[in-house]
Backbone as XML, in Angstrom:
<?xml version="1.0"?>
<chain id="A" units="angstrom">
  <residue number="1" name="UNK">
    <atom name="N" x="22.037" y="-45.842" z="29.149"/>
    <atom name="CA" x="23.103" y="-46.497" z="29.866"/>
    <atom name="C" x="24.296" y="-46.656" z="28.920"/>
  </residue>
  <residue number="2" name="UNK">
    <atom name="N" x="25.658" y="-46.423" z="29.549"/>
    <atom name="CA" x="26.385" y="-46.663" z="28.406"/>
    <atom name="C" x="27.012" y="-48.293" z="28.670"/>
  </residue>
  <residue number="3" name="UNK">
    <atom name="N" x="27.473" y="-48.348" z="27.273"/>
    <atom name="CA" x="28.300" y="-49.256" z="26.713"/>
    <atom name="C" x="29.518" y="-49.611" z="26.452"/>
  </residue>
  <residue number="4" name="UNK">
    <atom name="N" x="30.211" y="-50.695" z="27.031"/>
    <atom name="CA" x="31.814" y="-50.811" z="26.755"/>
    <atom name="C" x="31.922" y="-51.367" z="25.948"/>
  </residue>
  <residue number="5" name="UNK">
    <atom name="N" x="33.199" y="-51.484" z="25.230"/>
    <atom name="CA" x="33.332" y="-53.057" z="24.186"/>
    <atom name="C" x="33.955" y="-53.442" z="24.839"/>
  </residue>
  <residue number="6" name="UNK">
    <atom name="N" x="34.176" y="-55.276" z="25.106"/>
    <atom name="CA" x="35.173" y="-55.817" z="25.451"/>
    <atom name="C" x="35.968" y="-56.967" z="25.012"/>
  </residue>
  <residue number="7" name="UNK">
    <atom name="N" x="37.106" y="-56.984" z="24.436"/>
    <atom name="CA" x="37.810" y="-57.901" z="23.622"/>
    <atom name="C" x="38.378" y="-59.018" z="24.174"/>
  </residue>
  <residue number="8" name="UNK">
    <atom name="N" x="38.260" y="-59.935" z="23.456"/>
    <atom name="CA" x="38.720" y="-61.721" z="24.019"/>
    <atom name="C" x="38.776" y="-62.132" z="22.642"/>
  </residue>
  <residue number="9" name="UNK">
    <atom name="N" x="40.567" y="-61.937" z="22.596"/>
    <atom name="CA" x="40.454" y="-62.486" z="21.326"/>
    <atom name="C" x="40.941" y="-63.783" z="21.103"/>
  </residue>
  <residue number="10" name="UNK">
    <atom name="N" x="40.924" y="-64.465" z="22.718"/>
    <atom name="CA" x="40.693" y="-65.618" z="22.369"/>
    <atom name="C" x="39.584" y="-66.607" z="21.989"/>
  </residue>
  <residue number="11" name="UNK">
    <atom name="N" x="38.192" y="-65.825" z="22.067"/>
    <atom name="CA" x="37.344" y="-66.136" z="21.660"/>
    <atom name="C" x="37.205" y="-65.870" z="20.000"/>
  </residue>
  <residue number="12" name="UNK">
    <atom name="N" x="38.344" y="-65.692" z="19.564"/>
    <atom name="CA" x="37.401" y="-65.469" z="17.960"/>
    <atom name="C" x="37.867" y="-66.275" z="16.561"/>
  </residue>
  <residue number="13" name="UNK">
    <atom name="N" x="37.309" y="-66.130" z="16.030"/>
    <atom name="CA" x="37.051" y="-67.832" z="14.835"/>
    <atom name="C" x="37.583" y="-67.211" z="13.855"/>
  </residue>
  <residue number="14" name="UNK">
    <atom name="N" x="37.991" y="-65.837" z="13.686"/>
    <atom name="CA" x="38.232" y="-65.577" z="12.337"/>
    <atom name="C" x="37.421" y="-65.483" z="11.559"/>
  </residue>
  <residue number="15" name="UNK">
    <atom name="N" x="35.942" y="-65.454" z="11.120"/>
    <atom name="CA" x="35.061" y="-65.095" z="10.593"/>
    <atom name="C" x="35.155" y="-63.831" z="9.628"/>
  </residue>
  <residue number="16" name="UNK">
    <atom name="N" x="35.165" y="-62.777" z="10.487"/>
    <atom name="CA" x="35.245" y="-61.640" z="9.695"/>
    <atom name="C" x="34.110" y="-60.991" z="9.607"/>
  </residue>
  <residue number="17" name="UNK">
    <atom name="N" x="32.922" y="-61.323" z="10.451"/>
    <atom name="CA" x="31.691" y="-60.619" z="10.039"/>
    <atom name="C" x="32.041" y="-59.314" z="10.805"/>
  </residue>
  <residue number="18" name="UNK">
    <atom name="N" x="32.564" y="-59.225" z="11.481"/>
    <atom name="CA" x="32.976" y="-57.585" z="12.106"/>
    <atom name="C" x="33.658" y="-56.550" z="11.371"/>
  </residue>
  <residue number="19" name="UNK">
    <atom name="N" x="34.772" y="-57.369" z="10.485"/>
    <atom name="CA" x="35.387" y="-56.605" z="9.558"/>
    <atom name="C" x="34.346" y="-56.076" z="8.658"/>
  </residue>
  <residue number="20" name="UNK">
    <atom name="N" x="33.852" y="-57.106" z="8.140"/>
    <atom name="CA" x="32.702" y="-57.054" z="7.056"/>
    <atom name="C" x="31.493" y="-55.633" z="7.960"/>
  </residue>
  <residue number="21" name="UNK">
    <atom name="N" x="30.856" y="-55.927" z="8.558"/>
    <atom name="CA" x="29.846" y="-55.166" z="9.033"/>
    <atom name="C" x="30.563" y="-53.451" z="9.118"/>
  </residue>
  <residue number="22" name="UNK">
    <atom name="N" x="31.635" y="-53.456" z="10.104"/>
    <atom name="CA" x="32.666" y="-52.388" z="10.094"/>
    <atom name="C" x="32.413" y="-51.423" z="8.635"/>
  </residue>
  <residue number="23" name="UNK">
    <atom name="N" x="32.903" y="-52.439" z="7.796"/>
    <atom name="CA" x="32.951" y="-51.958" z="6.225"/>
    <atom name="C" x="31.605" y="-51.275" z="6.022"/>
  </residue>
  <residue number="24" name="UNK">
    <atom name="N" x="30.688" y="-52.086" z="5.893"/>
    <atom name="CA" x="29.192" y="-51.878" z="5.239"/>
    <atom name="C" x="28.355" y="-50.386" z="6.180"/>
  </residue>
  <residue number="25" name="UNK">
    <atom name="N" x="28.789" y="-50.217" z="7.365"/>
    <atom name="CA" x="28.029" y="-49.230" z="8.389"/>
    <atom name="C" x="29.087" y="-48.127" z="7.826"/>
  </residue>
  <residue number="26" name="UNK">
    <atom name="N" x="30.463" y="-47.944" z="7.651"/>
    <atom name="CA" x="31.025" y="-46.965" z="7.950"/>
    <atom name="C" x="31.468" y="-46.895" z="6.613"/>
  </residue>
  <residue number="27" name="UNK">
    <atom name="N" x="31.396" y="-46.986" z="5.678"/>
    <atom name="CA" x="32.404" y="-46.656" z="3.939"/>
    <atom name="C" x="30.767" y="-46.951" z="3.013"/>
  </residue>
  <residue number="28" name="UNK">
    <atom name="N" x="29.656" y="-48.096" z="3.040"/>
    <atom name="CA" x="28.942" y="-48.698" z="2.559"/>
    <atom name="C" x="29.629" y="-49.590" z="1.564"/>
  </residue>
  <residue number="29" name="UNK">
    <atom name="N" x="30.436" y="-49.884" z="1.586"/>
    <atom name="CA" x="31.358" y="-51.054" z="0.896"/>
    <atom name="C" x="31.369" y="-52.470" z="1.643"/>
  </residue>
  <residue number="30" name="UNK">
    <atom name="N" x="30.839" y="-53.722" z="1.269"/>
    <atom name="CA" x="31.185" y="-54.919" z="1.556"/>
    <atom name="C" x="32.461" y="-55.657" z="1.096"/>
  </residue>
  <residue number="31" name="UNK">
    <atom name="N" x="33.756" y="-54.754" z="2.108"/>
    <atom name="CA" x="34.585" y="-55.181" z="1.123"/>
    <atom name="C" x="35.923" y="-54.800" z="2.797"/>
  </residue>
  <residue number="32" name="UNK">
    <atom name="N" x="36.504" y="-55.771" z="2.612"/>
    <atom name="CA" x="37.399" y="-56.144" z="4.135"/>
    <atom name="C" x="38.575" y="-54.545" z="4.157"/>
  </residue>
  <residue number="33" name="UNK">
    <atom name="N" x="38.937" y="-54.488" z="3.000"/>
    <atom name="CA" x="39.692" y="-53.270" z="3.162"/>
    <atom name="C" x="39.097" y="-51.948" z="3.618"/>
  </residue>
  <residue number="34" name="UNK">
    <atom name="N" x="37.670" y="-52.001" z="3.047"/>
    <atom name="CA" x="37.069" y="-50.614" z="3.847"/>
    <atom name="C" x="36.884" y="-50.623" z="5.227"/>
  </residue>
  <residue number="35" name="UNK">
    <atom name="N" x="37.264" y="-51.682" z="5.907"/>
    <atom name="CA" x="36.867" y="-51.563" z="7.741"/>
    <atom name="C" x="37.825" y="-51.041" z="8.222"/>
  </residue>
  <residue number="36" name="UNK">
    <atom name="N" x="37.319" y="-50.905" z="9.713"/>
    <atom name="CA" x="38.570" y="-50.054" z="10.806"/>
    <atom name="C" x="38.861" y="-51.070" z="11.386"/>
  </residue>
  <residue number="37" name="UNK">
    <atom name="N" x="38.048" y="-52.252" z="11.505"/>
    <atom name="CA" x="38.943" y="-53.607" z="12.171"/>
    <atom name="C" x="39.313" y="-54.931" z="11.466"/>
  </residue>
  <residue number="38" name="UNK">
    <atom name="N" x="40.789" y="-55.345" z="12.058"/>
    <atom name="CA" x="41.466" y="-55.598" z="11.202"/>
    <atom name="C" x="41.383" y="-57.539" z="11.999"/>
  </residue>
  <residue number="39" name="UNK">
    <atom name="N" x="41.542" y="-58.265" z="11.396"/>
    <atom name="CA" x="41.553" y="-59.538" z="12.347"/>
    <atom name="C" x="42.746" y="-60.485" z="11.621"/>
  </residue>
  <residue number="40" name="UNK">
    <atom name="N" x="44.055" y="-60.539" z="12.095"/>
    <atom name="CA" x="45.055" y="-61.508" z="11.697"/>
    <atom name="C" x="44.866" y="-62.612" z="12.080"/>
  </residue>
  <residue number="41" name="UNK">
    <atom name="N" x="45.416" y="-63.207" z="11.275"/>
    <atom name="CA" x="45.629" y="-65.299" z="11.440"/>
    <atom name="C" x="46.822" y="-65.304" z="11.816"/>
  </residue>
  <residue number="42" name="UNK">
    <atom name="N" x="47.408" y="-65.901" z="12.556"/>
    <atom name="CA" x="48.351" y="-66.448" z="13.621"/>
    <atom name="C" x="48.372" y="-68.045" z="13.497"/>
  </residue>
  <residue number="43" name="UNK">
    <atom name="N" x="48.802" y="-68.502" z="11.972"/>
    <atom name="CA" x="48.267" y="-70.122" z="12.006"/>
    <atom name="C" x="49.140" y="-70.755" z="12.503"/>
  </residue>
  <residue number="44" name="UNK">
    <atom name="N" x="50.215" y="-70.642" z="12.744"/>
    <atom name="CA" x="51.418" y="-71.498" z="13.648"/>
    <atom name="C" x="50.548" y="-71.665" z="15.160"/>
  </residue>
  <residue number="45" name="UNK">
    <atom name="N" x="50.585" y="-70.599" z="15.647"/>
    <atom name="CA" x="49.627" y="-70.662" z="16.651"/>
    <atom name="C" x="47.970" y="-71.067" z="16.978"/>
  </residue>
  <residue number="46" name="UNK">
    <atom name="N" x="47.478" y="-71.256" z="15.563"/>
    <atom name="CA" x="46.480" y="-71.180" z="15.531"/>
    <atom name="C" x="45.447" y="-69.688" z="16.285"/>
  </residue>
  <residue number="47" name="UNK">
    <atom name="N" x="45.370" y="-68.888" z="16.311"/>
    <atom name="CA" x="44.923" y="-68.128" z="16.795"/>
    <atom name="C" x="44.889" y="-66.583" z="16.185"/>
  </residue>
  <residue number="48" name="UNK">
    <atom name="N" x="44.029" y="-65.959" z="16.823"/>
    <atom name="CA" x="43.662" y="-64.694" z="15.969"/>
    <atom name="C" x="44.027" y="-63.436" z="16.704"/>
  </residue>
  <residue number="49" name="UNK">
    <atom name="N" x="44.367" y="-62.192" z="16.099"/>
    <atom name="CA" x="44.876" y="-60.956" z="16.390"/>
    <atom name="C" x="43.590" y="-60.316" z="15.758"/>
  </residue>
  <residue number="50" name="UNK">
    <atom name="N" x="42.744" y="-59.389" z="17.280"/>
    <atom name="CA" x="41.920" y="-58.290" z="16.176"/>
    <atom name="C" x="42.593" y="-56.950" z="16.736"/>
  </residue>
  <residue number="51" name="UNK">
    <atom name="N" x="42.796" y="-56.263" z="15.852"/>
    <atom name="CA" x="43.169" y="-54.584" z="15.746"/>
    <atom name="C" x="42.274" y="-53.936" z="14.944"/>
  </residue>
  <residue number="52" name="UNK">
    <atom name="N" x="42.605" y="-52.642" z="15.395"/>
    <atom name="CA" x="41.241" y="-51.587" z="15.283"/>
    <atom name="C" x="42.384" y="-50.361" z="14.467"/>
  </residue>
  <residue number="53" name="UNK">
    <atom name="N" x="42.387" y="-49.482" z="13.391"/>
    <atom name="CA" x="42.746" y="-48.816" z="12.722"/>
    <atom name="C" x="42.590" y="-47.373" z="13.337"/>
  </residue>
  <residue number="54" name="UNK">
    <atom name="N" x="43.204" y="-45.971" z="13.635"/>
    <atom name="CA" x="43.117" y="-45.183" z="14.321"/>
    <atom name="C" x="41.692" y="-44.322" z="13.712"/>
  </residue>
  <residue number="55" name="UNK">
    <atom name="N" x="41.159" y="-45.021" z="12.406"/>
    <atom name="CA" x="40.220" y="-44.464" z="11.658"/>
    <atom name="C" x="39.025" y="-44.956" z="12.401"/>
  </residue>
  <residue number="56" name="UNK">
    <atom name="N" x="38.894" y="-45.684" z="13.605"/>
    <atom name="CA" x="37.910" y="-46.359" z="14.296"/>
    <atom name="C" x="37.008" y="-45.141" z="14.558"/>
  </residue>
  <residue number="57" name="UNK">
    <atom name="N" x="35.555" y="-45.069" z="14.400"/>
    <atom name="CA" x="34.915" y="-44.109" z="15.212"/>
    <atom name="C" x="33.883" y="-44.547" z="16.078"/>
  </residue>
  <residue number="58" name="UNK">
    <atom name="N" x="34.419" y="-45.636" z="17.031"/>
    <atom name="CA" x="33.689" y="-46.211" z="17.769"/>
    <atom name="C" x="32.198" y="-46.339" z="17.817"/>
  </residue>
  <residue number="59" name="UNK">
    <atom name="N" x="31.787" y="-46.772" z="16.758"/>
    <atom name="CA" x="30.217" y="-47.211" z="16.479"/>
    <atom name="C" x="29.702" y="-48.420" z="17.519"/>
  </residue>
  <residue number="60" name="UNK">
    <atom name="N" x="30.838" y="-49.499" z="17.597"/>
    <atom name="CA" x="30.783" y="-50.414" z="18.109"/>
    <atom name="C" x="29.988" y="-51.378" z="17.426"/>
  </residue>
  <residue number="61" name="UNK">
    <atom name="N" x="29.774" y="-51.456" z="16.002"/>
    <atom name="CA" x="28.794" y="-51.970" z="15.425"/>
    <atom name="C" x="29.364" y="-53.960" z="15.100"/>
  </residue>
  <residue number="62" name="UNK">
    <atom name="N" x="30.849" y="-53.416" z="15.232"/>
    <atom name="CA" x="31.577" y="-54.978" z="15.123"/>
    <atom name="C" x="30.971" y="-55.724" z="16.654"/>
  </residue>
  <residue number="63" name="UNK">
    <atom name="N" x="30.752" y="-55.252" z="17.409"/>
    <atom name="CA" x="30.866" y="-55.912" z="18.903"/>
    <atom name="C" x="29.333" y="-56.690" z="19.075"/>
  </residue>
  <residue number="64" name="UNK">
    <atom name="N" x="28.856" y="-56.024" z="18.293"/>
    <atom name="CA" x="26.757" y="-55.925" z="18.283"/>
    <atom name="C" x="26.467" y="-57.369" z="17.133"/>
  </residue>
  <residue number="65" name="UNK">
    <atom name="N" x="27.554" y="-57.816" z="16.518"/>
    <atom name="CA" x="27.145" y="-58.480" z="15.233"/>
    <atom name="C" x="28.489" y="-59.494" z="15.487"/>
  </residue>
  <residue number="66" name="UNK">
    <atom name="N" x="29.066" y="-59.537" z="16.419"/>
    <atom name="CA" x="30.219" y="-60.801" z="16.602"/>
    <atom name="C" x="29.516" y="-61.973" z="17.148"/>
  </residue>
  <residue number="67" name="UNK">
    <atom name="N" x="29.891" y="-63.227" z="16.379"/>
    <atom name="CA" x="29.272" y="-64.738" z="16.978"/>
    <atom name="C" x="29.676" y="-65.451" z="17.797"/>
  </residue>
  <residue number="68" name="UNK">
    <atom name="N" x="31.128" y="-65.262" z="18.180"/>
    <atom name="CA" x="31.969" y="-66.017" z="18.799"/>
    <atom name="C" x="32.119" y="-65.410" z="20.419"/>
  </residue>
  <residue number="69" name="UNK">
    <atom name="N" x="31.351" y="-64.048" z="20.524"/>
    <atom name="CA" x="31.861" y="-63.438" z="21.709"/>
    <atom name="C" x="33.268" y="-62.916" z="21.595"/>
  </residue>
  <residue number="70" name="UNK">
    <atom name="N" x="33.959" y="-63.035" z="20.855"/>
    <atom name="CA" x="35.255" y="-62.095" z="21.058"/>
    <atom name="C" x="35.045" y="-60.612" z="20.950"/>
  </residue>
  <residue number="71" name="UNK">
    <atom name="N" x="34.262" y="-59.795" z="20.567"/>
    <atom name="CA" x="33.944" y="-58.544" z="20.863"/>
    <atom name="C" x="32.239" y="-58.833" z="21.163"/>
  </residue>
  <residue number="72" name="UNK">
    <atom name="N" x="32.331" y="-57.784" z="22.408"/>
    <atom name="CA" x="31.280" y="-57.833" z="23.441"/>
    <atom name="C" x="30.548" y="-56.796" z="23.657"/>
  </residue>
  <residue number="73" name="UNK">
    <atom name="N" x="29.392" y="-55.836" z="24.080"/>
    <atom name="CA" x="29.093" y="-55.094" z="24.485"/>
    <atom name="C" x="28.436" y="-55.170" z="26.326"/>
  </residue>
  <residue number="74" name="UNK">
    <atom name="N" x="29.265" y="-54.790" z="27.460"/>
    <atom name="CA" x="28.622" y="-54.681" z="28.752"/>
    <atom name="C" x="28.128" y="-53.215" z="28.777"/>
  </residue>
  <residue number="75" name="UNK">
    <atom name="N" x="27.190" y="-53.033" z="29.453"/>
    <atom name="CA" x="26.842" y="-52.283" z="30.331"/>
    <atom name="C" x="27.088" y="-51.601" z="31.417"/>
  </residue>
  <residue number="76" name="UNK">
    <atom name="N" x="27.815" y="-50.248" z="31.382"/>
    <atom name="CA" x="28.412" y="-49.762" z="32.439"/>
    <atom name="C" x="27.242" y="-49.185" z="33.740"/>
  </residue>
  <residue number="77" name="UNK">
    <atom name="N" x="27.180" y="-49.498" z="34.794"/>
    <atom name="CA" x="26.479" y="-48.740" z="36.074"/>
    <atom name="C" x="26.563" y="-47.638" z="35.516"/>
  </residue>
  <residue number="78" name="UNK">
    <atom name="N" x="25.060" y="-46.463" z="35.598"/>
    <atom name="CA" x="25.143" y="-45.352" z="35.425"/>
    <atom name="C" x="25.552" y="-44.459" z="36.821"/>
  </residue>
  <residue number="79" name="UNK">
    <atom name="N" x="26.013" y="-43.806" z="36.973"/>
    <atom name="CA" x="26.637" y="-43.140" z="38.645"/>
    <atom name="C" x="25.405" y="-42.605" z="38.804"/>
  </residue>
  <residue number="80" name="UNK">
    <atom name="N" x="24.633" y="-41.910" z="38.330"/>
    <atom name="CA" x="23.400" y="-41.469" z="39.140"/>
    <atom name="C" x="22.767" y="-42.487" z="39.830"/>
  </residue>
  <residue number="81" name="UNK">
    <atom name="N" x="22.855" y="-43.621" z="39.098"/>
    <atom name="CA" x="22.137" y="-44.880" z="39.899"/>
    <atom name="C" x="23.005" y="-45.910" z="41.120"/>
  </residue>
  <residue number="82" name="UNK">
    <atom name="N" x="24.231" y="-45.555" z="41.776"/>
    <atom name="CA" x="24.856" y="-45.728" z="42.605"/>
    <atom name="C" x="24.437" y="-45.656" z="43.664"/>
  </residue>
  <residue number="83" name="UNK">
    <atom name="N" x="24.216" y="-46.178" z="44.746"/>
    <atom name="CA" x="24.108" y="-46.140" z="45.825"/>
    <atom name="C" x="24.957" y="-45.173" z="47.129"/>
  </residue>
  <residue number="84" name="UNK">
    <atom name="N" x="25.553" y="-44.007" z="47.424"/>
    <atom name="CA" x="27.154" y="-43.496" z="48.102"/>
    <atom name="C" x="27.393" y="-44.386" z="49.132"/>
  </residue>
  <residue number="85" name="UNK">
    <atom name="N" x="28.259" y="-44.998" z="49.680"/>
    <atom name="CA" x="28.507" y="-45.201" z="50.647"/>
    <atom name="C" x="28.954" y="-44.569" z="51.344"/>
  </residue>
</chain>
């Protein structure tokens, strides 16, 4: 079945374990500059910006290991399993 990611980045704390994980699956570096996702602080606002680097190769491994729910993995309906109307 496939998988979407889905972003709410108002759900997210700034943590960084996505950046971090990002890093460690895709470079083997524990180290924030080796990731493809990027998460800004917005402290006037309090709030967070995540961006994804065009170097992304959609592993989705940030979405699988986020705490806050701001990156998600759903489940798309497979069309063979559709019903036609």
């Amino acid at each position: 079945m496939a998988e979407e990611m889905v972003i709410n980045p108002g759900r997210c704390i700034g943590c960084a374990t996505c950046a971090l994980t990002c890093a460690v699956v895709n470079s083997g570096a524990f180290d924030l500059a080796a990731a493809f996702i990027f998460i800004r602080r917005h402290d006037f606002e309090g709030t967070f910006e995540i961006a994804f680097s065009s170097g992304c190769r959609g592993c989705k491994s940030c979405a699988r290991v986020c705490p806050s729910g701001a990156l998600r993995l759903v489940r798309l309906p497979d069309p063979s399993e559709t019903t036609p109307v």
